[in-house]
C-alpha positions as CSV (number, residue, x, y, z in Angstrom):
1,X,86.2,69.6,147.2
2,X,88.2,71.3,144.6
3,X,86.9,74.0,142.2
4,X,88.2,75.7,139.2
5,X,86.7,79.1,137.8
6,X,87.2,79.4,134.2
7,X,86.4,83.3,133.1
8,X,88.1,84.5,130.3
9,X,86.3,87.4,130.0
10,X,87.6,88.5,133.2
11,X,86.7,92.6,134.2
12,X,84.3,93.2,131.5
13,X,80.7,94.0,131.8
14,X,80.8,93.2,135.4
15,X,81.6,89.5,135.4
16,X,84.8,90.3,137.8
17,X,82.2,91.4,140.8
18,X,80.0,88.0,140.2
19,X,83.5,85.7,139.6
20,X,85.2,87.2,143.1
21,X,81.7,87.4,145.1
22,X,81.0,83.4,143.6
23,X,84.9,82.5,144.4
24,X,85.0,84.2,147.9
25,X,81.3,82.2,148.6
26,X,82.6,79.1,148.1
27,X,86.4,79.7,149.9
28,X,83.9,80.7,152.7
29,X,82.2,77.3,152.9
30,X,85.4,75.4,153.2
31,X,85.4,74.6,148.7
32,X,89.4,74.6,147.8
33,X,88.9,77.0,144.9
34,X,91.1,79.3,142.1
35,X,89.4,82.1,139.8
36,X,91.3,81.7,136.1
37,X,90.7,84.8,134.3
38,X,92.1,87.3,132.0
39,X,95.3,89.7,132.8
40,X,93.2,92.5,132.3
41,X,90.9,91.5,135.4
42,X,92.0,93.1,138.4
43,X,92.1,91.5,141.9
44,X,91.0,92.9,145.0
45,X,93.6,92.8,147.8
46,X,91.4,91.1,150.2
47,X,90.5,87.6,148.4
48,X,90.9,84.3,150.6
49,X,91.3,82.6,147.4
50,X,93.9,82.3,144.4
51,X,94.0,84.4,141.3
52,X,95.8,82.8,138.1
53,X,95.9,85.2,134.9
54,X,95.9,82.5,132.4
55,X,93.8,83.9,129.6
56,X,96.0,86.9,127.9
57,X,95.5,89.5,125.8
58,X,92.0,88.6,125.0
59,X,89.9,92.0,125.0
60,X,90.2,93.6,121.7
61,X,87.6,96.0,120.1
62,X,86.6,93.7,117.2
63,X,84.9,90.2,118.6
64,X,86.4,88.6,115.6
65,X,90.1,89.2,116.6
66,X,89.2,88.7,120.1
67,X,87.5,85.5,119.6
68,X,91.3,83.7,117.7
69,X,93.1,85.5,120.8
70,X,91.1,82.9,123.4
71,X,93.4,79.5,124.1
């Protein structure tokens, strides 16, 4: 099985630690899986799985501009 993780949001408010704990569950059950995230997210050097930084410059301090930045 093949699964893709879509998190734009990436390191904010905690979401990397549930995206790399989720990610690293399923690689450990034998799912064929990549995290997409923002380039602001940071990787631990021990993952089993693929990171791709697809979402970019999306973190901004007004949600409005942040919000036209997500493709």
């Amino acid at each position: 099985m093949k699964v893709a993780q879509l998190e734009p949001v990436g390191g904010h408010g905690g979401m990397d630690y549930y995206d790399f704990g989720l990610c690293q569950g399923l690689s450990e059950a034998g799912v064929d899986v990549v995290l997409h995230t923002c380039d602001e997210t940071v990787s631990p050097q021990d993952t089993v799985f693929p990171c791709r930084f697809d979402y970019k410059n999306i973190a901004s301090s007004e949600k409005f501009v942040g919000g036209f930045r997500y493709r």
